[in-house]
N, C-alpha and C positions, 0 to 999 in steps of 0.2 A: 702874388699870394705865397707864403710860405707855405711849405711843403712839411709835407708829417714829420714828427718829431718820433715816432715808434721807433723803440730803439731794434737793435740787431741780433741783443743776447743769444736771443733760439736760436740762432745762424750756426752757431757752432757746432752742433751738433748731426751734421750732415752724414757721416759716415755709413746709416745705413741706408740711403737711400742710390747711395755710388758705391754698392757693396760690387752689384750687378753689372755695374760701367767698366770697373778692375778687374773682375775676372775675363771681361771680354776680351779684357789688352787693348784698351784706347788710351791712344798719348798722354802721357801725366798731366798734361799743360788742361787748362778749362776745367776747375769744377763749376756742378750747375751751379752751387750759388756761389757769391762773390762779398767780400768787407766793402762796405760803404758804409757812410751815415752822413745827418744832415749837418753842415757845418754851421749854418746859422745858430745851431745849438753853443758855439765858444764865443762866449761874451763880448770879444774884443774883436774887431774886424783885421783883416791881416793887412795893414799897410804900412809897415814900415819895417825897418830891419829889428828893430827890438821887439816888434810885437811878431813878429816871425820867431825871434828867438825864444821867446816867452811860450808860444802855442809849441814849440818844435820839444820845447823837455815836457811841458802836460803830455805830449803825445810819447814822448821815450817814457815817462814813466806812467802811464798805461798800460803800454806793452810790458814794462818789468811785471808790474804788479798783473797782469794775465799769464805769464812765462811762470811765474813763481807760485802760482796755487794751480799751476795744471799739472797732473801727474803725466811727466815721461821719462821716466828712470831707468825704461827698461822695457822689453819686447811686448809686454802683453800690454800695458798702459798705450804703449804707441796704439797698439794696433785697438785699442779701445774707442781710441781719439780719432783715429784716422778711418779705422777700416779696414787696412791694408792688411792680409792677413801673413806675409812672412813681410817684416819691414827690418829694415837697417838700421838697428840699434846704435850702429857704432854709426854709422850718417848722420841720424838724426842729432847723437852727441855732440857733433864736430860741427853741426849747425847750430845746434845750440851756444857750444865755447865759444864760436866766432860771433854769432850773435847778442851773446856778453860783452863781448869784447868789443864793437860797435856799439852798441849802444852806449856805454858809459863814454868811448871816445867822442859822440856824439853829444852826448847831456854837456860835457866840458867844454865842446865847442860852443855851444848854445847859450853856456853862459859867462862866456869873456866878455869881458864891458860889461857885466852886469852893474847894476848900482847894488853893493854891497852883499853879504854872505846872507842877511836876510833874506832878500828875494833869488837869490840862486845860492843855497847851499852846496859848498864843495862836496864830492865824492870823492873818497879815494881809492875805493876800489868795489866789485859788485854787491857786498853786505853793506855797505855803505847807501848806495845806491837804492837797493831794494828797501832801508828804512828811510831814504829820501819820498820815495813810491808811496811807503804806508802812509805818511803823516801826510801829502797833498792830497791821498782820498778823505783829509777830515774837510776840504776847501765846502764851504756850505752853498759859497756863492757858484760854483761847479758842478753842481750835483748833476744837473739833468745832462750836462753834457761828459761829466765822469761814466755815465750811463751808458752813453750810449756809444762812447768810445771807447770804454770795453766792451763794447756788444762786436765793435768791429775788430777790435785787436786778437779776440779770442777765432772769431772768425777768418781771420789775417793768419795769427798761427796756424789753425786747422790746413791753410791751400799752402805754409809753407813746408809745414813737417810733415806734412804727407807727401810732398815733393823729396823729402831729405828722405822718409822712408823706402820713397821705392829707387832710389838712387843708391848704387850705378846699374841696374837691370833696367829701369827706365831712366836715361838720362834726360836732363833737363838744367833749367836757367839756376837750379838753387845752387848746382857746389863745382867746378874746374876741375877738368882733366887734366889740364896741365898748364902750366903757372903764365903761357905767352898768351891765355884767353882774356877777355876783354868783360868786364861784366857790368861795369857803370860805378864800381865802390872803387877802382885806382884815378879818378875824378878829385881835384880839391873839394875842398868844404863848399857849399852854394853855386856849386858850377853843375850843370845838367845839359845832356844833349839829347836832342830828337834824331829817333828811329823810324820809319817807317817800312812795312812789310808788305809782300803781295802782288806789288804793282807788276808795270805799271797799269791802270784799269781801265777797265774797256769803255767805261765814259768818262767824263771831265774830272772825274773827283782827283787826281794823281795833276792833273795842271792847275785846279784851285788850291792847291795846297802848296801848289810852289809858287803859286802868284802872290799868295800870302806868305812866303819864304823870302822872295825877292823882297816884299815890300818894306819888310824889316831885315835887310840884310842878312838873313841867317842862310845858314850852309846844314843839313841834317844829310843823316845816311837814307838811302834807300837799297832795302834789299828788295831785286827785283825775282821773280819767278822768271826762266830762260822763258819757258813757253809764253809768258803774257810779254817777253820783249821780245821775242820773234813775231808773234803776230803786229805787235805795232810795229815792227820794221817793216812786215807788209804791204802797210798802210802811207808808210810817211818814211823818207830819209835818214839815213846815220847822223847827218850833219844837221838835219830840222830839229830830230829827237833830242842830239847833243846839245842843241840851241834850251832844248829846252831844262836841261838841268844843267845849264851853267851854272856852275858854285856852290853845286852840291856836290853827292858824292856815290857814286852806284857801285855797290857790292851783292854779291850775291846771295839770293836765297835757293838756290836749286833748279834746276830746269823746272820740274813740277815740286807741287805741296803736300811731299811726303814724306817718314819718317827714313832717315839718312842713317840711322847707328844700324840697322842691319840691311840698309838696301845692295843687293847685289850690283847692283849698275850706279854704283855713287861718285865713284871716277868718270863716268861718261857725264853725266850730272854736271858737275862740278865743271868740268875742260868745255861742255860744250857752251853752259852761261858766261862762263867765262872770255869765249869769242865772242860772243854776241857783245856781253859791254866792253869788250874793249873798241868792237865797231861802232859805238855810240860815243863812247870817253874812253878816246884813244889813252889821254895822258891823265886819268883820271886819278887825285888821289890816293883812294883806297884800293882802284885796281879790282881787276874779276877775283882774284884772289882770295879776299876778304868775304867771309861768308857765316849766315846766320842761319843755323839748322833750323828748317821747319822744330817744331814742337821744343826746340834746343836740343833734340836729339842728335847724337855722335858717337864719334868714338876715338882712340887714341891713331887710329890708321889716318883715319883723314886730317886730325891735326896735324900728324908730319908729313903728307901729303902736303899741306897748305904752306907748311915754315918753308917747305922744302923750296916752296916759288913767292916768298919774303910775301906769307899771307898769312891768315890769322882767321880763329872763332872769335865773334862779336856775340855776347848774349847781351841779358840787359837786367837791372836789376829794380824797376818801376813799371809795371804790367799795367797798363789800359784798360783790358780788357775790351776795349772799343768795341769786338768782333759780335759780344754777348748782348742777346736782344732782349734780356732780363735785365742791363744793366743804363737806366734810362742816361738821356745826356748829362741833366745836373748829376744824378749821383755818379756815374763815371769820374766829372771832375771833380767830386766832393773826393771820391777814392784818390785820385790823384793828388792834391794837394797835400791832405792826411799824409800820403806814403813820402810828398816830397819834403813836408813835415818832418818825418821818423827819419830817414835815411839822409838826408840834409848834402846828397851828392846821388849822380847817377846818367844811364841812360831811360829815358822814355820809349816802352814799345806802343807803337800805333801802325795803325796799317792802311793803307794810302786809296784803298777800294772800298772806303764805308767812310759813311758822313759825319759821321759821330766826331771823328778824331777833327774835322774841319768844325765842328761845331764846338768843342772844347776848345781847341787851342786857345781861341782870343782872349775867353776868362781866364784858361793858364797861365798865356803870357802877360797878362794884367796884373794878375798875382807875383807873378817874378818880380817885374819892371818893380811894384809899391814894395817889393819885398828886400830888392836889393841883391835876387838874385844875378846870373849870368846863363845866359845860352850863349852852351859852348858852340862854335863851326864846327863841322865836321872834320874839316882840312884840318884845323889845329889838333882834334883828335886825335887823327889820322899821324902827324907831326910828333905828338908830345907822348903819345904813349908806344909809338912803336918804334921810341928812337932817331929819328928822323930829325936831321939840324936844321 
């Protein structure tokens, strides 16, 4: 049965309902509600690489034409939009320049090999781009799905600029502290890696998900919580556990699942998960080193903490949200595809302690495979981006 077609519009306007959430000071990362829509709404089914390319500029130029009639010019429009009541005008800017700047490098990619300037008109720069936007909202045959993927896009900006707003007092996934972090956009064009968060969990979901790792050869990261791999050492071997993530890659997420940019004890944090995987995957890799802040909270001390022992911040820049029980399975993966759509490179955040992320995958990597995508390994990650011959 096809699932509703109502689109997402009203979504956008959440900010007063997490007036209440902000003031309390809860981690930027998770608003309640979340961008999905039903993808059965795009005409064409996505399998093959030109019809990837095809849905991947509908979807950049969406996003233009929602960026370009939303007012953020300036402190009070921000905070209009968002909620946030002292926001970082100058963040949001610098999220926005970059996010100009990707997008049209994107639309370009999306349309090499096109068959002729008809069906992919060149841009050459963002007013170009943004009258490329107007003229595809006259598509008639798009309507219902023009709809409702701006219902998402407008909703997509909302959880990004509100993340650029309260940045750097709340840090997080949207902008680098400093240039050695890792965020999923220094990936080539169509290349994607799996992330996973959390583990490892106290029941089978962390071995189902590598059984389906193994079975298609791929290598992803796990950032583990020290305390959930002390307890399974516990239980079972350095050398049984090690068995079990052969050809993966375990870095850390913190002893416990809390915000790191102001924890006092983040150095003990850090050094102690750090033993722990290297007892697991001695010669692992990404090494304890490598480390993914709860909430992508940090700071610049712990980044040179981490270089200082040839380690690194890994964020990610394609959210799941897997963890959200408002966001059912299909639409999860609708959100997923849509963002792998837009951003046409990246890592995936998923977290290795909830079923969801096991229940998505296989339509994910369906979609790849017909798409002409790549899953990246972790090891090659791990290799290509931090220098490594």
């Amino acid at each position: 049965m096809k699932r509703s077609r109502a689109t997402l519009a009203g979504q956008a306007w959440l900010a007063g309902a997490l007036l209440s959430l902000l003031a309390a000071g809860v981690p930027a990362a998770g608003p309640e509600k979340l961008a999905s829509y039903d993808r059965t709404l795009w005409p064409d089914p996505l399998d093959s690489p030109q019809r990837f390319d095809r849905a991947s500029r509908q979807e950049i130029l969406a996003l233009v034409r929602v960026i370009e009639r939303t007012p953020l010019a300036d402190a009070a429009a921000i905070q209009a939009f968002t909620g946030v009541k002292t926001p970082n005008a100058e963040g949001v800017a610098r999220w926005l320049e970059e996010t100009r700047r990707r997008l049209l490098a994107n639309y370009r990619a999306a349309s090499r090999g096109c068959d002729g300037a008809a069906a992919c008109p060149p841009a050459a720069d963002w007013p170009a781009l943004v009258l490329l936007a107007g003229r595809a909202a006259e598509d008639t045959a798009t309507q219902a799905w023009r709809q409702a993927a701006e219902g998402f896009h407008t909703t997509y900006l909302y959880e990004q600029v509100r993340l650029a707003a309260l940045f750097p007092r709340i840090t997080s996934e949207i902008a680098r502290l400093d240039d050695s972090e890792l965020t999923g956009f220094e990936l080539p064009d169509r290349q994607f890696a799996l992330s996973f968060d959390d583990g490892p969990s106290g029941n089978d979901e962390t071995e189902r998900l590598l059984h389906w790792l193994r079975e298609r050869g791929a290598g992803a990261f796990f950032f583990v919580l020290g305390e959930n791999l002390e307890r399974r050492l516990g239980k079972e071997s350095a050398a049984a556990l090690g068995e079990r993530y052969k050809d993966q890659c375990l870095a850390s997420h913190g002893y416990s699942h809390v915000p790191h940019q102001k924890l006092a004890g983040w150095q003990d944090s850090l050094d102690k998960t750090a033993r722990l995987i290297a007892r697991v995957q001695p010669d692992g890799p990404a090494g304890g080193a490598w480390f993914r802040p709860p909430y992508g909270q940090r700071n610049a001390e712990q980044i040179a903490y981490l270089k200082a022992r040839d380690g690194r911040v890994v964020l990610w820049n394609i959210d799941s949200q897997d963890w959200n029980a408002k966001l059912p399975p299909a639409a999860m993966q609708d959100r997923l595809i849509t963002l792998m759509l837009l951003w046409r490179r990246g890592i995936l955040l998923f977290h290795d302690i909830h079923p969801k992320a096991r229940t998505a995958l296989p339509g994910v990597g369906a979609f790849m495979e017909k798409s002409g995508l790549s899953m990246v390994g972790c090891g090659e990650v791990v290799k290509g981006l931090a220098g490594e011959s």
